[in-house]
N, C-alpha and C positions, 0 to 999 in steps of 0.2 A: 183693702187689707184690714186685716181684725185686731183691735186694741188689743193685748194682754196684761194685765198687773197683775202681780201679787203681792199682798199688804198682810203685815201680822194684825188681826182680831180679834176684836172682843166683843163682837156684835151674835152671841149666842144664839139668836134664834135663827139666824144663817149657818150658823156653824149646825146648828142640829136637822135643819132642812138637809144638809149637805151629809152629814153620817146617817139618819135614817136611810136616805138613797142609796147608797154607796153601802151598808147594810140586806137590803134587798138584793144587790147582785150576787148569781147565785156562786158558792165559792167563799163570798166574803165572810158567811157568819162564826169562821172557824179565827176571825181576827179580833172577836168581841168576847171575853171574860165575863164582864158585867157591866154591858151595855148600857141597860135602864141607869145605877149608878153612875156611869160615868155620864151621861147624860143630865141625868138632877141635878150634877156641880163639875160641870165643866171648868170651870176658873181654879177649882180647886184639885179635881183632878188632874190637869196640865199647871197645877203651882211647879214654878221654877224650868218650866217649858217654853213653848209658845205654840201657837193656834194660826196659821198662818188660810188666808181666802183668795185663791185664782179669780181674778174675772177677768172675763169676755166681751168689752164693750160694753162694763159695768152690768153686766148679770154675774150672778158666783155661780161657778161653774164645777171649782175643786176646794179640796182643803187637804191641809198637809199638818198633823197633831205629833208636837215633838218634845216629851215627856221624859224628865230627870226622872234615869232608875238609882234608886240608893246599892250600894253593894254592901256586904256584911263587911266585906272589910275596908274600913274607909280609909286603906294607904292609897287602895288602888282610885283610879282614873272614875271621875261618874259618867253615864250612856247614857245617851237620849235615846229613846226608841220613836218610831216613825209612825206614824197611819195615814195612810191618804185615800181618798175617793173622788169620785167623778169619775167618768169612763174617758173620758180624755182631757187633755190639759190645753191643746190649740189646736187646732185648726191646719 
């Protein structure tokens, strides 16, 4: 049987192994705006978010990016939006 954790991240240079990949599949690249960007500052681009890394037996395998959208009008509710990658999550 295969370990799974998932742990929130701040270890970038996983995190960007993990959306380049997950970027190549074909499909995905209609989920990237300004990939290069958000890649240069990840910390700051997911400010008031989190960054969360699947592994597999201690290999990272997925990631799940969960970023506060502002809304113009600040009565309403704020939305995280999602992105995730890896072509599967377990096993």
């Amino acid at each position: 049987m295969k370990n799974f954790e998932v742990t929130i991240s701040t270890d970038y240079d996983i995190i960007k192994t993990l959306f380049v990949e997950y970027s190549q599949i074909k499909g995905a690249e209609g989920c990237f705006v300004s990939f290069e960007k958000e890649l240069a500052d990840l910390a700051e681009f997911y400010k008031g978010g989190a960054i969360l890394v699947g592994f597999e037996d201690g290999t990272p395998i997925a990631t799940i990016a969960l970023k506060k959208v502002r809304r113009h009008n600040r009565s309403q509710t704020p939305v995280h939006k999602t992105r995730t990658s890896g072509q599967r999550l377990c096993a």
